[in-house]
matplotlib code that plots the C-alpha trace (Angstrom):
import matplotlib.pyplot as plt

x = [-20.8, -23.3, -23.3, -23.7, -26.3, -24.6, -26.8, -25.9, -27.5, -25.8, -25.1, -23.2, -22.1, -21.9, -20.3, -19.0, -16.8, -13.7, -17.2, -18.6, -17.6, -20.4, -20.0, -17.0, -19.1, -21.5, -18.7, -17.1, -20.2, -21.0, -17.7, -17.6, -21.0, -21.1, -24.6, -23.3, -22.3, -20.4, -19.9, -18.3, -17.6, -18.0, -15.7, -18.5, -18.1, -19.4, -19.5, -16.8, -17.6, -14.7, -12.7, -11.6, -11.1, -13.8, -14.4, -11.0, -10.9, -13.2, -11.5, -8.1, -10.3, -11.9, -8.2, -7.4, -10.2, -9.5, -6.0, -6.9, -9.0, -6.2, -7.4, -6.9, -8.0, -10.9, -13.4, -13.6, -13.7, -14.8, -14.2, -17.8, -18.1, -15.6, -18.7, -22.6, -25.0, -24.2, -28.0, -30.6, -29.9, -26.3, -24.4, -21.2, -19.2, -17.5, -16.0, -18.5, -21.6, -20.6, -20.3, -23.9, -25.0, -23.3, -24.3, -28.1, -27.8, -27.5, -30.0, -28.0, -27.5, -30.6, -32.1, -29.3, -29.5, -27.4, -27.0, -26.4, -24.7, -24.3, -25.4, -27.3, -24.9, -23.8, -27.0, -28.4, -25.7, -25.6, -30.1, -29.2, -26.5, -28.5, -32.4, -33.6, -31.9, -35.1, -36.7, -34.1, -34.3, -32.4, -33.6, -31.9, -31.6, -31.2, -29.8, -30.7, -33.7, -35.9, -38.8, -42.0, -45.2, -44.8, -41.7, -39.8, -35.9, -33.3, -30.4, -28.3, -30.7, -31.0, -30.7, -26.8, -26.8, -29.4, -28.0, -25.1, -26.7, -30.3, -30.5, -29.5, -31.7, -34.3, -33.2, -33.3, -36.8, -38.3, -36.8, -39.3, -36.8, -37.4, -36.3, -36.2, -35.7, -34.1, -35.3, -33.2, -35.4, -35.0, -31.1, -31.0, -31.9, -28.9, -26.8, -23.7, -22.1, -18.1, -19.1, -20.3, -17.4, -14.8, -16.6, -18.0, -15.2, -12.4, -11.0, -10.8, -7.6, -6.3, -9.8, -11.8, -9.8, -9.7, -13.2, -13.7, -11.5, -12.8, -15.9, -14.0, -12.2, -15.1, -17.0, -14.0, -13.6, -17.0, -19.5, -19.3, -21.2, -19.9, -20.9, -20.0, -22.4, -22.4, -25.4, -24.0, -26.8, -25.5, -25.3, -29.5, -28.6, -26.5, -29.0, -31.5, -29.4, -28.7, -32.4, -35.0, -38.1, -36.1, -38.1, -41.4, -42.2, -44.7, -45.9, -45.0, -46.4, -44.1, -41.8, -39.5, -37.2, -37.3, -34.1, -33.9, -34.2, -38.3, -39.9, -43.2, -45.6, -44.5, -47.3, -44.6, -41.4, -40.9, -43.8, -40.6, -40.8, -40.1, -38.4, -40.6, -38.8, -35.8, -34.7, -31.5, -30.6, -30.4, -27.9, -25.9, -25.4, -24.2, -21.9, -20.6, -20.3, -19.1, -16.1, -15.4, -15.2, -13.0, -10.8, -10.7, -9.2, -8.2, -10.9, -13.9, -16.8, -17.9, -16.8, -15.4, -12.7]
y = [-40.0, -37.7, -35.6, -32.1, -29.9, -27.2, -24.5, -21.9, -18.6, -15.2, -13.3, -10.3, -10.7, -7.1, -8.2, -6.0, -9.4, -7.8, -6.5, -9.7, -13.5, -14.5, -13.1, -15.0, -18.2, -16.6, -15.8, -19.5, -21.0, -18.9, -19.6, -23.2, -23.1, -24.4, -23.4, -19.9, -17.4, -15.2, -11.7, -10.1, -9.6, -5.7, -5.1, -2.9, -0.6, -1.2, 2.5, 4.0, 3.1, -0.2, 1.4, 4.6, 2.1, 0.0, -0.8, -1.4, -3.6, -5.7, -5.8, -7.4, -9.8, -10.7, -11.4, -13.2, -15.5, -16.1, -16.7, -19.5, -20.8, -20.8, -18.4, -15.2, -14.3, -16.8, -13.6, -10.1, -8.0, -4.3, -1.8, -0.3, 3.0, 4.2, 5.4, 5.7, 7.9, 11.9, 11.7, 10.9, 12.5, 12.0, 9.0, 7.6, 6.4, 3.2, 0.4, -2.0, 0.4, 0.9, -3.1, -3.4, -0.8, -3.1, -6.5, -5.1, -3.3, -6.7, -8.6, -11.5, -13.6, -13.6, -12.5, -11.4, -11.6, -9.7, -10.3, -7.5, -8.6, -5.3, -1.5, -1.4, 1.7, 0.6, -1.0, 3.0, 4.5, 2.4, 3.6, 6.9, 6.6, 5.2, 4.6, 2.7, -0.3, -0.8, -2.2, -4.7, -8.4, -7.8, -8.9, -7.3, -9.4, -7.7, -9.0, -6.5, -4.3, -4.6, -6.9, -5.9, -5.4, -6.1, -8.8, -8.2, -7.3, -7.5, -7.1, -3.3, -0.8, 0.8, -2.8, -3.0, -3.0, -0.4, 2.1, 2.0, 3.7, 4.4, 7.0, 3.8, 1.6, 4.4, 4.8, 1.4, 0.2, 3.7, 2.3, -0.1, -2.3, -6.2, -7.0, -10.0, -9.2, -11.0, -8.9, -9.6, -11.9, -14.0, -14.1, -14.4, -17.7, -19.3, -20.7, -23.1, -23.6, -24.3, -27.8, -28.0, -25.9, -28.1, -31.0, -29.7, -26.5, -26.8, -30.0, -29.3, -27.6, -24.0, -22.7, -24.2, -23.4, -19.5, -19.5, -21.3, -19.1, -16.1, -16.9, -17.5, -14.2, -12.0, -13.1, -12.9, -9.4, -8.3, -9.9, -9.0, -12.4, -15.7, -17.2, -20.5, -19.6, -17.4, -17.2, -17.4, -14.5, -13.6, -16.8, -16.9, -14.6, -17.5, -19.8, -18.0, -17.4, -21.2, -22.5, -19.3, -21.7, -22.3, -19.7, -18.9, -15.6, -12.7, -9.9, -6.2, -3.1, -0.3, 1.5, 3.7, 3.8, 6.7, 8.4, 6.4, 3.1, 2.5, 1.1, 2.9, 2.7, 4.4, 6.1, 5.1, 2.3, -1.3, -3.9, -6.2, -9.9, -10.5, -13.7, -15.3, -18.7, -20.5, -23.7, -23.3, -27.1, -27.2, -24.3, -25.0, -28.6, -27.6, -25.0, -28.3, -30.6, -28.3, -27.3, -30.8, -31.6, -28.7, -29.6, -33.6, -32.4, -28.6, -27.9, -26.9, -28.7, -26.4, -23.9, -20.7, -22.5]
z = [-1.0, -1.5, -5.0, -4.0, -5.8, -8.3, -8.1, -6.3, -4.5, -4.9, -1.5, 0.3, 3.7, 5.4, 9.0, 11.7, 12.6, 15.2, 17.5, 19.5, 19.1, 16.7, 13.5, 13.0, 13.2, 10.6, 8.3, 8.2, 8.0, 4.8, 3.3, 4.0, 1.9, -1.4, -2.3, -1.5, -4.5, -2.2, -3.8, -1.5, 2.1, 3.6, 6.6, 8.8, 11.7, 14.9, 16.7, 18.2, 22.0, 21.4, 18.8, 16.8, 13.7, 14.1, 10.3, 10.0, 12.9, 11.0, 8.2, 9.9, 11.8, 8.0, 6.5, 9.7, 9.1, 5.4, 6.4, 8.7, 6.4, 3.6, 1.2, 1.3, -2.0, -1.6, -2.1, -3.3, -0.2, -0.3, 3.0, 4.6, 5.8, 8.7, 10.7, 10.3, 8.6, 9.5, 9.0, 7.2, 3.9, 3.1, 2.2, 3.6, 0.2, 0.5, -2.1, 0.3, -0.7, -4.5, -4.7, -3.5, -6.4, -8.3, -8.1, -7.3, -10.7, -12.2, -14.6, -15.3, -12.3, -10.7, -6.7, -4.7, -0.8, 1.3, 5.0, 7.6, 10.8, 12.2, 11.2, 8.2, 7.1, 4.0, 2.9, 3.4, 1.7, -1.4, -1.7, -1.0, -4.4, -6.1, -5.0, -7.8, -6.5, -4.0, -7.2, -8.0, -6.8, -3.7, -0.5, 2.8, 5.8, 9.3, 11.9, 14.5, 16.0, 18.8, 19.9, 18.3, 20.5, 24.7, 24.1, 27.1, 26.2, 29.0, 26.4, 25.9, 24.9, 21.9, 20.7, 19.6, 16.0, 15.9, 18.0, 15.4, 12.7, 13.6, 10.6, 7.8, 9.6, 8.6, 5.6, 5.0, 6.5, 4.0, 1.0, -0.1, -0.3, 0.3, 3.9, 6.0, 9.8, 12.8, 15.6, 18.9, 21.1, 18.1, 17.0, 21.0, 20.9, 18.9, 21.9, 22.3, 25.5, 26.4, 26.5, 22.9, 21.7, 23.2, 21.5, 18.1, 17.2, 19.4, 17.6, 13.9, 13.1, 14.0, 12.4, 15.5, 18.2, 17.2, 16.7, 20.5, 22.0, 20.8, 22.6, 26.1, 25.3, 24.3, 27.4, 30.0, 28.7, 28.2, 30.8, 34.4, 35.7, 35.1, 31.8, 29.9, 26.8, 23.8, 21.4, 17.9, 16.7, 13.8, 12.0, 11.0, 8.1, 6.6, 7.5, 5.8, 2.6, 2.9, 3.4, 3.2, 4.3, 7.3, 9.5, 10.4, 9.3, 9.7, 8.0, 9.7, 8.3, 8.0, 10.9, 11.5, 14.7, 16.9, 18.4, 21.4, 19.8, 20.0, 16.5, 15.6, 12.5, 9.6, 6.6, 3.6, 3.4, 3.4, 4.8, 6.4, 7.0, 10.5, 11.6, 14.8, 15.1, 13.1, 13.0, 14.8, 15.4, 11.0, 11.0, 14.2, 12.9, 9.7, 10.9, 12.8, 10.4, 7.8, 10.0, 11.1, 7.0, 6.7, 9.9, 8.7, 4.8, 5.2, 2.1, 2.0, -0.1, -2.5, -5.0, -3.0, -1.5]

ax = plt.figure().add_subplot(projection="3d")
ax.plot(x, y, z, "-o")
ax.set_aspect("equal")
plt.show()
């Protein structure tokens, strides 16, 4: 048996899990982690065009998942923001934003990395309480935005988790804060078909056949063609937590995002590390084979549960 490394890697999750089928996958796969110091988990919004409660939403879906995976108390969770930025100025106060001041305030436990699977509201609101947390050891990383340059994008438009908050993502990117990004024609790219989750998720336990089904679900409900694939988009934020020389990065000066989604160059904020490519078959096929392991002895391997 192989002796599992100690060290571990401390990390937020900030998921907007009840709004597609994917951040589900992302969350498991964190938890089922061992390398993973998991903080906290922040229950996000996801607009208002699904759901009134959409944070809340999230939050149900969140204890659902930790009940499945038979622990509910396996991790501090903290409630995001209800809704996004009013603008560009004023915070929305959360327990999810005042736990990021928190842990980013401290000196004692080394870089934190917090991945954001949806709007990047609480992210904004915790640097507009408290701004000098841009100079910490914190490194954001985004799941969302647009292609940069002439990348052709055939997805909604604004890109989704953008269009959420467009004011934090603003915010966010003019903070100065370090920031790793997973622009869409990139987290687009993480696909498993029905085939694959009959074979690889279906069969271990109650856990794996929610998480297939809530792909068949999302997509009878949501696409209007036939489709017998979901790409599991969210999930290279835990890769990235789990292995950062995973991806192929590159180097993008400063922007801002315009009203109707657009990114243009900005005179002041963050230079952001853009994701190109990721190694999806490493993270895909330890999502696998850590919920097979958890299926096969209803534990997980490491320390959070």
């Amino acid at each position: 048996m192989i002796i599992d490394d100690t060290r571990t890697r401390r990390v937020i999750v900030d998921s907007d899990v009840k709004n597609e089928a994917d951040d589900q996958f992302a969350v498991v796969h964190a938890l089922l982690s061992p390398s993973l110091d998991i903080r906290g988990i922040i229950p996000a919004h996801f607009g208002s065009e699904r759901s009134q409660r959409s944070m809340l939403d999230s939050r149900d879906e969140l204890d659902h998942l930790l009940g499945l995976l038979g622990r509910p108390d396996a991790v501090p969770v903290a409630n995001g923001a209800a809704q996004r930025l009013p603008d560009a100025m004023t915070p929305v106060d959360s327990p999810g934003a005042r736990l990021i001041i928190d842990e980013a305030r401290r000196t004692d436990a080394g870089p934190l990395f917090i991945g954001f699977l949806g709007p990047l509201t609480d992210m904004a609101s915790a640097l507009l309480l408290a701004p000098e947390i841009a100079d910490t050891d914190t490194t954001v990383i985004w799941i969302g935005g647009p292609p940069y340059g002439d990348v052709e994008w055939r997805g909604t438009w604004p890109e989704f988790n953008l269009r959420n908050d467009i004011h934090a993502a603003n915010v966010v990117f003019g903070s100065g804060i370090d920031i790793w990004q997973v622009p869409s024609n990139v987290y687009r790219l993480a696909s498993v078909g029905y085939a694959e989750l009959r074979r690889r998720v279906e069969p271990h336990g109650e856990l794996g056949r929610y998480l297939a089904q809530t792909v068949v679900d999302f997509n009878s409900t949501h696409h209007r063609v036939p489709v017998e694939s979901r790409s599991l988009g969210d999930s290279p934020a835990i890769a990235l937590m789990l292995d950062p020389w995973c991806a192929s990065f590159r180097r993008q000066a400063p922007v801002r995002f315009t009203d109707d989604g657009h990114c243009v160059a900005a005179e002041s904020g963050s230079e952001v590390l853009v994701v190109e490519q990721i190694d999806v078959r490493f993270f895909l096929e330890d999502m696998f084979a850590k919920l097979a392991e958890f299926g096969e002895s209803g534990q997980a391997a490491g320390p959070v549960l």
